[in-house]
N, C-alpha and C positions, 0 to 999 in steps of 0.2 A: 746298566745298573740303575736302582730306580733311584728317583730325585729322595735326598733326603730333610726330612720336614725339620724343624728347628727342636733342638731334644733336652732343651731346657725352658720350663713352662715353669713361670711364676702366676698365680692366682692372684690380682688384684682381692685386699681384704672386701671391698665393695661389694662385687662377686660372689661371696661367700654367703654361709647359711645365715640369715639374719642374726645379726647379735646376741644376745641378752641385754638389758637394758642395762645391767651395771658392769659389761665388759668396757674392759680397757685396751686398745689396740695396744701396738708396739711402737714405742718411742721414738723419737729417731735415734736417741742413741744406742737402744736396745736393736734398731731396724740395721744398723751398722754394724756391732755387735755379730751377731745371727749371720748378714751376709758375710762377713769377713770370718766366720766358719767352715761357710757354705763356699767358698768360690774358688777352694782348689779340690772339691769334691766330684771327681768322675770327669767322664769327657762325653762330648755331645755325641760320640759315633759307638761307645760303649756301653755293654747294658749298665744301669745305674739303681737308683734309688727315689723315693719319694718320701718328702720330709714334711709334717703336719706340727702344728703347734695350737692347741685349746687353752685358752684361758677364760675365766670366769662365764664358763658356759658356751664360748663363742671361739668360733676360728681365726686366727690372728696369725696366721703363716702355714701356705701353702705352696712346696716346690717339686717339680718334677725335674731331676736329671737322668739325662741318657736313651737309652732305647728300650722298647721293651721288645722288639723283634727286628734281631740282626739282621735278616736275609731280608725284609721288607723295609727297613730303614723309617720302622713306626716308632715313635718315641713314647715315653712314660707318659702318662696325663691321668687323668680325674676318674676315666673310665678305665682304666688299664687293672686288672686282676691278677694278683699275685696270689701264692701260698702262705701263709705267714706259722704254719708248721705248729711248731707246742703254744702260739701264742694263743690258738683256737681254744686251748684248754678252758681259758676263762669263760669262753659262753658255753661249753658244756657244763663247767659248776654252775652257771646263770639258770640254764634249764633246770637241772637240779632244784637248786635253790626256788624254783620257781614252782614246780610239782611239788616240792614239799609245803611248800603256803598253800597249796590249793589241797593239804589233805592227804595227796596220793602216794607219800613218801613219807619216811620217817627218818633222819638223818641216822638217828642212834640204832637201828633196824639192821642186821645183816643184811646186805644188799640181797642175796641168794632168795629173801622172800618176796623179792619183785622180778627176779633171775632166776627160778627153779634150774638145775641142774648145772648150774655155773659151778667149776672148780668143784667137781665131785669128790673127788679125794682129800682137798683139806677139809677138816675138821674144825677148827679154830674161826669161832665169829667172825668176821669180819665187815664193821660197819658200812654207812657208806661215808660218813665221815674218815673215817678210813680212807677209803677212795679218791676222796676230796685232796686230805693232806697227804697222800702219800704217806703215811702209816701205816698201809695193811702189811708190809711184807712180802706181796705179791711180785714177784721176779719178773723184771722187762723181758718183754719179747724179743724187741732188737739184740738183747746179747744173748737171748736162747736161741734165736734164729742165730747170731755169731758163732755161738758153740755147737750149732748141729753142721756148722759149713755155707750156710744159705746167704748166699748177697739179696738181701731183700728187695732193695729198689730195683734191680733186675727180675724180679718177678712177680707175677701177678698175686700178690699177697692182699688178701684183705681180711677183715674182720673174720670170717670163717677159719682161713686158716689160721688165725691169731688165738681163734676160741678154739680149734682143736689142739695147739699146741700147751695154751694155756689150762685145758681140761684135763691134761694128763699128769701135771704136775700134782709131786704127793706131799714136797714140803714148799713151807716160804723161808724166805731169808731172814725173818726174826717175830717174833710173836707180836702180831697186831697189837698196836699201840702204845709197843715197846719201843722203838725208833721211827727215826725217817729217812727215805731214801727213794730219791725220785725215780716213778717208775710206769711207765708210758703205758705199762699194761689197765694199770688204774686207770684214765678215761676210756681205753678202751671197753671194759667192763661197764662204765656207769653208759657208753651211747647204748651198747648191747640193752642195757637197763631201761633206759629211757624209752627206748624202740618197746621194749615186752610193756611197759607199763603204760605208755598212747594207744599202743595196737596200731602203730604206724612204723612204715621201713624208717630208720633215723634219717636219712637226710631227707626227708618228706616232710616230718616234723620241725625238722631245722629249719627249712626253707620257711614253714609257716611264722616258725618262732622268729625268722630273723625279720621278716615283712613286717610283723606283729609292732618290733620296733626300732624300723625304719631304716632296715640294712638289707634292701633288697637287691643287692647284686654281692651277697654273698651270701654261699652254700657250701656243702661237698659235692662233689660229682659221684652221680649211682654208678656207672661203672669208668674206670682208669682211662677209657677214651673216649668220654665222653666229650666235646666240643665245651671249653669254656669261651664264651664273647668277651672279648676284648684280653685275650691272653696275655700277660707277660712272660716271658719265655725264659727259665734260668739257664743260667752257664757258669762257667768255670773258667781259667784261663790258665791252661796246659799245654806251654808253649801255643799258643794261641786261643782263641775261645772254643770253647766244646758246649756243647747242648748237654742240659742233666738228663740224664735218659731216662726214670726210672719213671716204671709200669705200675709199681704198687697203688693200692691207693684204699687209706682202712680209714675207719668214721672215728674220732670221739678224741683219738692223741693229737693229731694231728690233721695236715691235706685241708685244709681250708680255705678256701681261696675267697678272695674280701678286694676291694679297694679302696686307699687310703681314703676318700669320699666319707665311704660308711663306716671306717673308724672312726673316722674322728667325729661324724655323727653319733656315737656309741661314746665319745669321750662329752661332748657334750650332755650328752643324760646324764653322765656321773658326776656331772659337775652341776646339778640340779636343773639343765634344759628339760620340755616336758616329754614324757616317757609312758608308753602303754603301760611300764611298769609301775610298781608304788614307789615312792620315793624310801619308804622302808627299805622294802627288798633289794632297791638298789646301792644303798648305804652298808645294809650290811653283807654283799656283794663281795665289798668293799675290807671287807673285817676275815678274823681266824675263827672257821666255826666251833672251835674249841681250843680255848689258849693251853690249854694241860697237857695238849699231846706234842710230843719233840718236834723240831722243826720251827721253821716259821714262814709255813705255807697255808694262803688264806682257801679261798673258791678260787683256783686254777691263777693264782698269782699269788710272788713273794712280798712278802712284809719285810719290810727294814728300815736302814737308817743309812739314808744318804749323807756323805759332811753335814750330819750332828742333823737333817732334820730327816722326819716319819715320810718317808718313801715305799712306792708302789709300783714294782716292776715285774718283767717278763720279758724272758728273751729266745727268739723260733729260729728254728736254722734244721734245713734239709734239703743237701744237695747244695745248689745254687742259689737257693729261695734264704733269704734271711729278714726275722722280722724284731721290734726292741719299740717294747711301750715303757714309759718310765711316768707316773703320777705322783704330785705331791700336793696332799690332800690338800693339807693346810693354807697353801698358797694355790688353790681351782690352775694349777698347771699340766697339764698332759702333752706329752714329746711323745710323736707318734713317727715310726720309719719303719717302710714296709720295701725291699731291696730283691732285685731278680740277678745279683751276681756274688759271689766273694772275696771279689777283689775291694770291696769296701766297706768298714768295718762300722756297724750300725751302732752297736754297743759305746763306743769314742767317740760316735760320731755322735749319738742321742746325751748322752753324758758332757760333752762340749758345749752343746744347745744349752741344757738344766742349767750349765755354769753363768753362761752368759745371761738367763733367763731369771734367775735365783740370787746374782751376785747382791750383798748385802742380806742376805733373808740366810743362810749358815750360817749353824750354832758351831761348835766347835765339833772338833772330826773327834770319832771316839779314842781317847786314849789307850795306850798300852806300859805296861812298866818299860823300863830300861834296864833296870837290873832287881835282883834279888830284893825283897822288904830286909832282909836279917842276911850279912854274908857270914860265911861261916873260915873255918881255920883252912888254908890252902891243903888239900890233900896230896900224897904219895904221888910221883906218876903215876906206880902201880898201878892205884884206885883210879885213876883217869883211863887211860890204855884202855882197847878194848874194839869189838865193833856192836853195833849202836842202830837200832831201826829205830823211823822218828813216826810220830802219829799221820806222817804222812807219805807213810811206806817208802821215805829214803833210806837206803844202808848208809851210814859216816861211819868210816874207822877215823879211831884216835891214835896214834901212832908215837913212838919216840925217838927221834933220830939226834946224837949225839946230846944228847941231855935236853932239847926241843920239842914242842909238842907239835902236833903237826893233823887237821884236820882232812882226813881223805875223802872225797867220792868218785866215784868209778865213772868216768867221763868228765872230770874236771883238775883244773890244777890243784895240787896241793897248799893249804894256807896256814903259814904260820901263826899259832895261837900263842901271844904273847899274853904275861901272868900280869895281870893289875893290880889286884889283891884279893887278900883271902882265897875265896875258892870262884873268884871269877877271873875271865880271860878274856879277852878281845881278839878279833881277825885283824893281824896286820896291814892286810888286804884292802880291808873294809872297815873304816872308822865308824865306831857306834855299836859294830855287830860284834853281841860277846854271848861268852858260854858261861854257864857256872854250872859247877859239882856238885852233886852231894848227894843222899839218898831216900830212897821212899820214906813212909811207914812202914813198910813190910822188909825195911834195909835194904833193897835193891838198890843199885848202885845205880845212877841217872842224870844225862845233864837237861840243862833246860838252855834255847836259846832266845833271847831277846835283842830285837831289834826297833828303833824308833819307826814307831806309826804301825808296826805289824802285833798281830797275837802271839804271844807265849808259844812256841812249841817246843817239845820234852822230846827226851829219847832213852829207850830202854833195852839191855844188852842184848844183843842178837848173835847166839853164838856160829861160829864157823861151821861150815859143814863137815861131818864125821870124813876121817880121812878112813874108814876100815871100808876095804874093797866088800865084805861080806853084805855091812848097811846100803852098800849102793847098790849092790846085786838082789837085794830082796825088793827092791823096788821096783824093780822089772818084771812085766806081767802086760795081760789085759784088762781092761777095766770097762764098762761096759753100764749106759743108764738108758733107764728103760721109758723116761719121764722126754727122753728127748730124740730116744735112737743114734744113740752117739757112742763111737766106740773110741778107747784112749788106748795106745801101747805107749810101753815106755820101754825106753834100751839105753843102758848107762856105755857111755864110749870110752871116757878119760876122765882122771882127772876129775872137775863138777861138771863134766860137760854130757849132757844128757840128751837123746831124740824122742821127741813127742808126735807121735801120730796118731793125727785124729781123724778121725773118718778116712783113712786113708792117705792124707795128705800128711809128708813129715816137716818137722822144724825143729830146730837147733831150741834145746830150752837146759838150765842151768839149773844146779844146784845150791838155794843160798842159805839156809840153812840145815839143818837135821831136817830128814824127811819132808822138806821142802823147794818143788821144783817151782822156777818163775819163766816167763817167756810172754812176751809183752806187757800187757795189762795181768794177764793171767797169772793165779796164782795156784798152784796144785800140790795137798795138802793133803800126807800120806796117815791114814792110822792105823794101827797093830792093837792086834788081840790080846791078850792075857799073856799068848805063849811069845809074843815079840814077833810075830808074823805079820805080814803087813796083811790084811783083809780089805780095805776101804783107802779110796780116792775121793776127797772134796775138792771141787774145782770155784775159785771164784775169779769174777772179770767184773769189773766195772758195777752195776745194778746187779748183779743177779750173783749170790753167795752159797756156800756147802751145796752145790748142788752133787748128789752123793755118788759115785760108781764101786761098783761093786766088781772085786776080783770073777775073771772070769777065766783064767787060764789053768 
């Protein structure tokens, strides 16, 4: 077994990329802080993590734990190359952003007139802003690959098969610039774009763009096996550790592989170090290239509001590989953690830093009500009773048992809802967490529940499934789409109890309400003609919505 080297590397600040002049290291008491984060973080013979910390321009904390190669006993370090998965997105909006200053792009432009034959069959503009925030509508790949059967990372998937799957599609999941809903196929489209609009393969371009500014050991790899230097190798730990195996490997969503080095040299430029870039272009990087459209997704990163202050993050995960940048502008802070396992959570673990790093600098964390502005007159049980889908697709029934109101969900206990007043209630359960009754505008009968420190969510009646054997027998059929080559049968068994086979393989899927079957994420969404005939299957999962099958039996 070979000797193993020491797999916790602390970067003296010394060491690091020369300061800025108005950086400020870390305190001692902040240097205490951070380490008493850090120091039940992973183990020296496990793969691990690398943690970066930028402040005002300069590197102020640099750790490597763990290994990045099991079987050779090489630990994390400076050169060590991970994947850091959707976090890549941001330097494809960067290139973007970058060809469209020099002319060659026009954000408000259909992408399709820098991509000729991209997505032939939709019709509907679709910018590249669009692209950018994830507003075009455009349906993830990963869950059309889920829906046709295909384990991606087991197969040689890239950008080609992504553009033939994605060229067949006839509709999107909602008219560009009408929502948002993140979707992987979007950067894949803008590297495709970028590659037509260079006259260069994308990651040929990438590589130049990354040298260009000063991230030269990171790139994508031209083909899946290609040798990266200094690999870190992800795992899993499945009953022991496992190697992530996956072959794929597509340009522009993801597969990026960086080291924490040249991140945080990239955090530095944002924080005003100097930059091939303009300090313009790198500012507004940094911004939503148009505040009007839903969402609050900038150039390949989210905008928000961390405990009350203006926050700037991103967070990668594929397979084994996990990556979580988190900036705040306002205080020149960047928490950088780029990770080759799962067993360590990057997100808690970047978010623990921010705290220690930021304490005294949070405004107040955003409020939420508690109860109602106006309560109203207590209602009937009647009017309460009922079951109940909430805007975050739970079913709750409201139930009465011996004059009791009783909140149900299907895999939890039962909780008694005790009456407080008027037409609110409380969970016995749960001190703080209540419901209140009453109804829309349009009189629909609706509760809302509010809890301290969380949002408002509502719920609105979701009836039970038809009990007539004939409605569940017209459901049965073949369904058949032609956008993906996927075939659906359906066969009612009992009861709600339904089998779904897709492509061949079956599975247990349910009935929850009228003409609608569920079975995992998935939700499958029957419609009838004029004469009450079922004609039409919508399937949705996760990103990707009404995707339509058509009876075929």
């Amino acid at each position: 077994m070979p000797n193993r080297m020491i797999a916790a590397v602390l970067i003296p600040t010394s060491l690091l990329a020369a300061p800025a002049l108005h950086a400020q290291p870390l305190s001692e008491v902040e240097t205490a802080r951070v380490e008493a984060v850090m120091q039940d973080i992973g183990a020296p013979e496990d793969p691990g993590v690398a943690v970066g910390i930028v402040r005002d321009g300069a590197v102020v904390f640099e750790r490597y734990v763990g290994l990045a190669d099991l079987s050779n006993g090489i630990p994390l370090g400076p050169d060590s190359r991970t994947n850091i998965a959707s976090n890549a997105k941001q330097y494809v909006a960067l290139m973007v952003l970058d060809l469209a200053d020099q002319g060659r792009i026009s954000m408000d432009e259909d992408f399709r007139t820098y991509l000729p034959g991209a997505l032939p069959e939709i019709e509907e503009a679709i910018t590249v802003t669009n692209l950018i925030t994830h507003t075009s509508g455009v349906r993830d790949i990963y869950d059309l690959w889920s829906l046709t059967g295909i384990t991606w990372y087991l197969q040689r998937q890239r950008n080609r098969e992504a553009m033939e799957l994605l060229n067949r599609q006839r509709e999107l999941n909602f008219a560009p610039g009408s929502d948002y809903l993140y979707s992987n196929s979007n950067y894949i489209l803008l590297a495709e774009m970028i590659a037509k609009v260079t006259g260069e393969r994308f990651d040929t371009y990438a590589r130049w763009f990354f040298d260009r500014v000063g991230m030269e050991e990171t790139g994508w790899k031209r083909v899946y096996s290609e040798v990266v230097p200094d690999l870190a190798r992800a795992y899993g730990n499945w009953n022991g550790w496992r190697e992530d195996p996956a072959i794929a490997n597509l340009y522009g969503d993801g597969f990026l592989f960086t080291t924490l080095s040249d991140q945080l040299a990239w955090e530095a430029q944002v924080q005003g170090a100097d930059s091939a870039l303009s300090a313009d272009l790198v500012a507004r990087s940094q911004t939503r290239p148009d505040a009007e459209l839903p969402g609050e997704y900038g150039f390949g990163l989210e905008l928000g509001i961390y405990r009350g202050v203006p926050a700037i993050e991103h967070i990668g995960s594929t397979g084994g590989y996990n990556a979580y940048l988190q900036r705040f502008p306002g205080q020149d802070v960047s928490v950088v953690l780029i990770g080759n396992t799962t067993e360590i959570g990057v997100v808690a673990l970047g978010r623990a830093l921010s705290d220690t790093l930021l304490e005294g600098s949070f405004g107040e964390s955003q409020s939420y009500p508690t109860e109602p502005d106006k309560l109203l007159d207590r209602p009937a049980n009647s009017d309460i009773t009922g079951r109940f889908l909430t805007d975050t697709g739970t079913i709750i029934r409201i139930v009465e048992r011996d004059g009791e109101l009783y909140r149900e969900i299907d895999g939890c206990d039962p909780a008694k809802l005790v009456h407080e007043r008027g037409n609110l209630f409380e969970y016995e359960t749960v001190p703080g967490l209540k419901m209140a009754f009453d109804r829309t505008d349009d009189g629909e009968r609706r509760f809302r529940i509010y809890y301290p420190g969380q949002a408002v969510s509502a719920g609105l009646p979701y009836p039970e499934p038809s009990d007539d054997p004939v409605a569940k027998r017209a459901l049965e059929g073949r369904y058949v789409n032609a956008e993906t080559d996927t075939e659906i049968v359906i066969d009612w068994k009992d009861g709600t109890a339904f089998t779904m086979t897709k492509n061949g393989r079956a599975r247990d899927a349910e009935l929850v309400t009228t003409d609608v079957l569920a079975w995992n994420n998935y939700r499958f969404r029957f419609q009838r003609d004029a004469s009450g005939a079922v004609d039409t299957l919508l399937v949705d999962n996760n990103r990707i919505r009404n995707v339509r099958f058509e009876r075929a039996d």
